[in-house]
RODO-2510 file (C-alpha; in nm, 4 decimals, decimal comma):
residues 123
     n   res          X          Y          Z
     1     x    12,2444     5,1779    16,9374
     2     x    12,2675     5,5467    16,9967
     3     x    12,2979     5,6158    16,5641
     4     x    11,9712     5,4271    16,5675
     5     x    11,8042     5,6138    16,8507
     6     x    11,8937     5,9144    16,6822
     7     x    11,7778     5,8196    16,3886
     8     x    11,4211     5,6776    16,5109
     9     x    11,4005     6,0418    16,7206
    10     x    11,4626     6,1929    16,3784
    11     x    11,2164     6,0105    16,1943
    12     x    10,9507     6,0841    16,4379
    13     x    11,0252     6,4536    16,4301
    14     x    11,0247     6,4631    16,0917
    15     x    11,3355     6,6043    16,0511
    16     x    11,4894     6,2793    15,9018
    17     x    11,6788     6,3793    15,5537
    18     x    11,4193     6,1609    15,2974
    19     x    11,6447     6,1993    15,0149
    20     x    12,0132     6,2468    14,9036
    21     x    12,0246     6,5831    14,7114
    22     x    12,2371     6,4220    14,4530
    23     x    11,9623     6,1947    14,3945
    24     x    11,7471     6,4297    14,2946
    25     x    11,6634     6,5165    13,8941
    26     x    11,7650     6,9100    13,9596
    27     x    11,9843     7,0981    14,1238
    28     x    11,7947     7,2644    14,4576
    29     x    11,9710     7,6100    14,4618
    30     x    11,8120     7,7401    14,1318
    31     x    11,4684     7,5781    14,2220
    32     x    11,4520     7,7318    14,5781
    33     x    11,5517     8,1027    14,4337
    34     x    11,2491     8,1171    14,2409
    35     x    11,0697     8,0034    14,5217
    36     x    11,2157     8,2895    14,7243
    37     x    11,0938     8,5305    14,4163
    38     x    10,7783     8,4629    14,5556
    39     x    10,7843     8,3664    14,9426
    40     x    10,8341     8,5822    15,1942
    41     x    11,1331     8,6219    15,3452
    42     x    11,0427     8,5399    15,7068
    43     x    10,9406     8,2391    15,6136
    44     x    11,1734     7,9461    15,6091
    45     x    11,1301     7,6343    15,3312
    46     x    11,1896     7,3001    15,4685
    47     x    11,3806     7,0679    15,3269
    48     x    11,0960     6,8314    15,2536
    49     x    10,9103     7,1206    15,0884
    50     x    11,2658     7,1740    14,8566
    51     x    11,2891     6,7777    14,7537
    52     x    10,8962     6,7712    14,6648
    53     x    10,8848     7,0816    14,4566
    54     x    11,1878     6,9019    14,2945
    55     x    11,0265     6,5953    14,2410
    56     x    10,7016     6,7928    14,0979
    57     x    10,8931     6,9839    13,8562
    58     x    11,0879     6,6863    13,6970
    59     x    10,7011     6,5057    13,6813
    60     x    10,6045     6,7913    13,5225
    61     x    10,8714     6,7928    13,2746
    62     x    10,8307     6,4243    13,1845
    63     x    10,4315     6,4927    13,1269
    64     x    10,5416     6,7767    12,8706
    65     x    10,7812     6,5472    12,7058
    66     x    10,5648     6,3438    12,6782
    67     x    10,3090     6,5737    12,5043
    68     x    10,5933     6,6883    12,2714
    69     x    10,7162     6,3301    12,2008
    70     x    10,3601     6,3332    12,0167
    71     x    10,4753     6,5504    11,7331
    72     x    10,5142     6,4390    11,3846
    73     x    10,8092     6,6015    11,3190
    74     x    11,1603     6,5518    11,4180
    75     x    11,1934     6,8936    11,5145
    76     x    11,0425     7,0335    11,8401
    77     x    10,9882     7,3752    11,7917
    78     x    10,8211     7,6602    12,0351
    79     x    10,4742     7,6204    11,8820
    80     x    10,4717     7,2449    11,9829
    81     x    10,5991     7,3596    12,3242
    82     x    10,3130     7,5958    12,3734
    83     x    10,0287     7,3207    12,2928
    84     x    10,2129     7,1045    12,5054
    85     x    10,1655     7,3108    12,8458
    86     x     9,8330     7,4912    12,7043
    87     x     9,6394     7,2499    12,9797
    88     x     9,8011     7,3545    13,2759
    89     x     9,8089     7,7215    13,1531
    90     x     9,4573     7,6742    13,0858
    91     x     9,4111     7,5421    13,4429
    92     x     9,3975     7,9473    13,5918
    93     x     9,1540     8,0495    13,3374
    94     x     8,9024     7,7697    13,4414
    95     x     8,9823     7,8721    13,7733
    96     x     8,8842     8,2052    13,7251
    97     x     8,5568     8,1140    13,4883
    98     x     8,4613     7,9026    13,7679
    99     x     8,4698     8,1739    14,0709
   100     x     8,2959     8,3999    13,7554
   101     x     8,0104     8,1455    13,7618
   102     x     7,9898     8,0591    14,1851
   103     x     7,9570     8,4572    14,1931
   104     x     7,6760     8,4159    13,9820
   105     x     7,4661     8,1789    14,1025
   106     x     7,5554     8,3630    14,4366
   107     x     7,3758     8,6136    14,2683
   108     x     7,0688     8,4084    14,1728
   109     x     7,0073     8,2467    14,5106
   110     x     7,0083     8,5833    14,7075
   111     x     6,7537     8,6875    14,4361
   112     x     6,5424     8,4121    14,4569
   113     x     6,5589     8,4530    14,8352
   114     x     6,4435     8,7777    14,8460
   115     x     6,1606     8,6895    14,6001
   116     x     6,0783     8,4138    14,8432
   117     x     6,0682     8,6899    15,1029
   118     x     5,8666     8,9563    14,9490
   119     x     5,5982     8,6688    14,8521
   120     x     5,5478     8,5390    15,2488
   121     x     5,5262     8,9163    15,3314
   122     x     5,2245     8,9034    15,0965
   123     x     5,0928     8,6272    15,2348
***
C-alpha cells in the first residue's frame, strides 16, 4: 500500500523514473556531456530531459539510415553520409533566409506606412 502511494505521489510530481536506462538505445553519460558543452552549468538536466534527447538521437539515427540504406552501392561512404543529413543541416540556413526575408518585409510595411502618412498629411 505504502510502495503504491509512493509511487502514485511520484507520478504526480513527475519525478517517476519513465524509463530503465538500460533500456535505452545509448549510453546517457556521453550524451549528457555534450549537452553540458553547451548548457550552463547552473542549470540542472532532468532526467526526463536525458531519456528524450536519447530517444531523439537514436530517431535521428534511424531516419539517416534510412537515407543511406538508399544508396546503390554496397559501400557507404562519407559523401553518401553528407546527402543523407544535408536536410537537417539545411534546416539553419532556411532559418536564417527566413528571418532575412521577415526583416524585409518589416522593411516594406514601415515604408508603406510612412507613405500612407505623408499622403493624409497632404490631404
Amino acid at each position: 500500500m505504502a510502495q503504491e502511494l509512493k509511487h502514485e505521489i511520484q507520478k504526480q510530481n513527475g519525478t517517476e523514473e519513465e524509463v530503465d536506462e538500460s533500456k535505452l538505445p545509448f549510453p546517457n553519460a556521453p550524451i549528457v556531456r555534450v549537452m553540458r558543452e553547451e548548457i550552463d552549468n547552473d542549470k540542472i538536466i532532468s532526467k526526463r530531459v536525458k531519456e528524450e534527447m536519447n530517444k531523439w538521437l537514436a530517431e535521428m539515427c534511424r531516419d539517416i539510415s534510412k537515407e543511406l540504406n538508399k544508396s546503390p552501392y554496397k559501400k557507404i561512404e562519407g559523401d553518401d553520409l553528407s546527402s543523407a543529413v544535408a536536410k537537417y543541416r539545411q534546416f539553419d540556413e532556411l532559418h536564417r533566409e527566413k528571418e532575412k526575408i521577415k526583416r524585409g518585409l518589416q522593411r516594406v510595411i514601415e515604408d508603406v506606412n510612412e507613405q500612407i502618412s505623408d499622403l493624409e498629411r497632404k490631404e
